[in-house]
N, C-alpha and C positions, 0 to 999 in steps of 0.2 A: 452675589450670584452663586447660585448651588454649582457644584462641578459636571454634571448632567447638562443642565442649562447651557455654561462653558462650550462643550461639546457639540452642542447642537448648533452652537452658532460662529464658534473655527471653523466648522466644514458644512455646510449644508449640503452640499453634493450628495457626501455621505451618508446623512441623516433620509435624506429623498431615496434614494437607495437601498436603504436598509426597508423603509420602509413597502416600497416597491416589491420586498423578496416575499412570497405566501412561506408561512413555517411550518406549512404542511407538508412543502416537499423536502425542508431539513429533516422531519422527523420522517419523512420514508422513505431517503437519502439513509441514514441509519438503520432505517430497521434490514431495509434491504443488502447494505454491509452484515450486520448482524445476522443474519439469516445466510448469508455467504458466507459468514467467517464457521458460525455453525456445522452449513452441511457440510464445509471442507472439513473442517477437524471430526465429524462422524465418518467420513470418506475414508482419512488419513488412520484411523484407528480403527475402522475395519481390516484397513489393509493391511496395517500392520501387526495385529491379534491373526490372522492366515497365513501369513508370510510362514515357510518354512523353514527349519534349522540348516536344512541338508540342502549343499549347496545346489546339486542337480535338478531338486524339484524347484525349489525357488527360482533359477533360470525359467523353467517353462512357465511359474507362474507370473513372474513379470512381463514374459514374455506375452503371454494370451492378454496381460494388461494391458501393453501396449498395442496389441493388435485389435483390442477392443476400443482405443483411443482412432483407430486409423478411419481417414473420410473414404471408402470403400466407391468405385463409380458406378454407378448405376450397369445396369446390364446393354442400353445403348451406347454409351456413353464407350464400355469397354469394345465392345463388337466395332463400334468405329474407329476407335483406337487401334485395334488387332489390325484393320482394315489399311491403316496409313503406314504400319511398320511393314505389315507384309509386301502392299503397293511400293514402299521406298526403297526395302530389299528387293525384290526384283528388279526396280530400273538401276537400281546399281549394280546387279550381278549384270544385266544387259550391257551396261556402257563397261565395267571392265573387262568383259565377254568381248567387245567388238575390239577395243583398245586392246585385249590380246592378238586378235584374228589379224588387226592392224599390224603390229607389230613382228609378229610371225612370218608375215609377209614381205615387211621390209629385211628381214633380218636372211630369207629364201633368196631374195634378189640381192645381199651382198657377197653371200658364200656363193 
């Protein structure tokens, strides 16, 4: 019995299984790594052929890096956001506004 043969008939599972996989999505399982491992290292060595010596300008360019990396919100997105901090400042200044007035009061009637 060849060593192949062997193998195929320890495990059938495995044999049905292997068979089961198409190996066209191994080879573009790969290429699409390959393709990623690529444009990172063109990414990483553009970046780092720019990068300046002096420490001042390098701050602001990693800086604009990362702010080019930021999920930015849409311009509704923020306008309703502005809308709930302004809304949740006010009923706070309102309630310790009142809980001052409260307290004023009590404070009248024991002097």
């Amino acid at each position: 019995m060849a060593t192949s043969d062997r193998k195929r008939t320890e495990n059938p599972q495995k044999a049905s299984e292997q068979s089961k996989k198409p190996a066209r999505d191994d080879k573009s399982k790969k290429r699409s790594a390959e393709t990623k491992r690529r444009a990172s290292s063109r990414r990483d060595a553009s970046r780092k052929g720019s990068k300046s010596r002096n420490a001042i300008l390098r701050y602001f360019q990693e800086t604009g890096d990362e702010l080019r990396k930021v999920a930015w919100p849409t311009r509704e997105q923020a306008i309703r956001l502005t809308v709930i901090v302004l809304g949740s400042t006010i009923a706070t200044a309102m309630f310790f506004g009142i809980l001052d007035w409260i307290f004023q009061r009590l404070a009248g009637f024991l002097i």
